[in-house]
N, C-alpha and C positions, 0 to 999 in steps of 0.2 A: 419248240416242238419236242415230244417224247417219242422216244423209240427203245425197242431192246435187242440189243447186241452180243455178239461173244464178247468174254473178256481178253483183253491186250494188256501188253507191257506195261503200257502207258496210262494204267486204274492202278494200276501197284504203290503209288505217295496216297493217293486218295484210299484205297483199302486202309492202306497203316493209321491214317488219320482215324477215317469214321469209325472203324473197327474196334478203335481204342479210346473211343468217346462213349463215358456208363450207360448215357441216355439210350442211345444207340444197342448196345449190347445185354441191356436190362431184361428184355422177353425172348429172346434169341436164344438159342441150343447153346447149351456148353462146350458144342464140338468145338465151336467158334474157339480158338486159345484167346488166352487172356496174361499178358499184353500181346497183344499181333504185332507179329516181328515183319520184317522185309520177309526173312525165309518162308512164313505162312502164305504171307502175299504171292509170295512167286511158285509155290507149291500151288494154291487156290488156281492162279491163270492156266497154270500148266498142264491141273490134273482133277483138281478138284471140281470145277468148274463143269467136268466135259463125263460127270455121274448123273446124267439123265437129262432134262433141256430147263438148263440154269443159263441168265441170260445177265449182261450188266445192263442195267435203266442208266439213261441220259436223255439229260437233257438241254435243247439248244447247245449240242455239242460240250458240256459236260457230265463227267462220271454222278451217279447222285445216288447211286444204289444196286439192287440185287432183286431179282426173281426169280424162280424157281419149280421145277416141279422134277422132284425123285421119285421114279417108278417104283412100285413092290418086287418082291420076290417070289418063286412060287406060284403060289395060289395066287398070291395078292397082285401077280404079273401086270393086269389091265388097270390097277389104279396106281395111282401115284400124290403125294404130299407136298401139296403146295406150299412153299413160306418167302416170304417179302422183307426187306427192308429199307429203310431210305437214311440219309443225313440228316441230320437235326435242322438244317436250316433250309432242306425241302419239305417238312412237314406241314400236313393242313391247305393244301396247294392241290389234291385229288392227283396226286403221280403214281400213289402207290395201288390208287384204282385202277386207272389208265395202262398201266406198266401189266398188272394182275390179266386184265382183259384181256388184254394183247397176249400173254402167254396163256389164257384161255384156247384164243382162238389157235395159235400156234400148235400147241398140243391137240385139239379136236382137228386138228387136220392133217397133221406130220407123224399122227402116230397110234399105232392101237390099244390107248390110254382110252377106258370110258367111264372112269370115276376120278376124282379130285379131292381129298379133303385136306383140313389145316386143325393143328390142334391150339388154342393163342391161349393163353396165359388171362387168370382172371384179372381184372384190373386194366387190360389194357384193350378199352372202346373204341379206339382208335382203330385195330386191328378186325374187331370184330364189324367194323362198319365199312371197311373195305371190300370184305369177304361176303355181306349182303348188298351193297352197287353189284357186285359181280354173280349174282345170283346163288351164292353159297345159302345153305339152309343150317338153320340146329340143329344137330342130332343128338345130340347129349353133352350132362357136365359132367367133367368126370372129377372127383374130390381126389383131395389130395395128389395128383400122378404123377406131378412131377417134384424132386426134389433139384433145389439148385442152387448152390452157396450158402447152405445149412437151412434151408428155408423149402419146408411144403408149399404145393402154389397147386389150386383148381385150375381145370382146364375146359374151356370151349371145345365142342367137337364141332365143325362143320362140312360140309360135304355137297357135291353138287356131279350128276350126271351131266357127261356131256355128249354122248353119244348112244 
């Protein structure tokens, strides 16, 4: 069974692990530190964790990953940017759909969030096939946007009203 949760104490060996496995942290934001220490981890449950409705994925009662959606600012108040990740050895399993949905439904109901989008890295179909189960649309590619580890990388824009 899948669900999504706050994060607890007791995700903090499983963060340091996945966090610090390439496969895992290859399309992910650079906020991410690289190596993730204990001290990251315990910073993440503490504080980082509780910037907008970030949830841990488990499943059949273990830790297996991360969902998310951080609100805008300003103007951009009502929307918020969704982004996912799982372990290497729950991939290809539909978690990171299931997991996605479920903080769909969570945000169109707990908050006055009415747009959603995700920017994913070119290259990685995996991501972009998540985000269409879950009713995300294209909106655009955007070249070159992101730089990361001396390396330009396209990007996927996608986007999904939900209210």
């Amino acid at each position: 069974m899948l669900l999504i949760r706050n994060f607890s104490h007791q995700d903090k060996s499983h963060l340091i692990r996945y966090l610090n496995t390439p496969n895992v942290t290859r399309f992910l934001s650079s906020r991410i530190p690289s190596p993730y220490t204990e001290d990251d981890a315990t910073w993440w449950i503490e504080q980082g964790s509780k910037n907008g409705i970030i949830r841990a994925i488990e499943v059949d009662g273990e830790f297996v990953g991360c969902v998310g959606a951080e609100p805008g600012q300003f103007e951009y108040a009502y929307s918020a940017e969704v982004g996912y990740w799982l372990a290497e050895p729950f991939w290809g399993k539909g978690y990171a759909s299931k997991a996605l949905a479920l903080l769909v439904n969570e945000v169109k109901n707990n908050s006055e969030i009415v747009r959603l989008h995700a920017s994913v890295f070119a290259g990685n179909q995996a991501s972009c096939k998540v985000l269409e189960k879950c009713g995300f649309i294209t909106e655009g590619y955007l070249k070159r946007a992101v730089f990361k580890q001396g390396a330009f990388y396209d990007t996927h824009l996608y986007g999904r009203v939900i209210k």
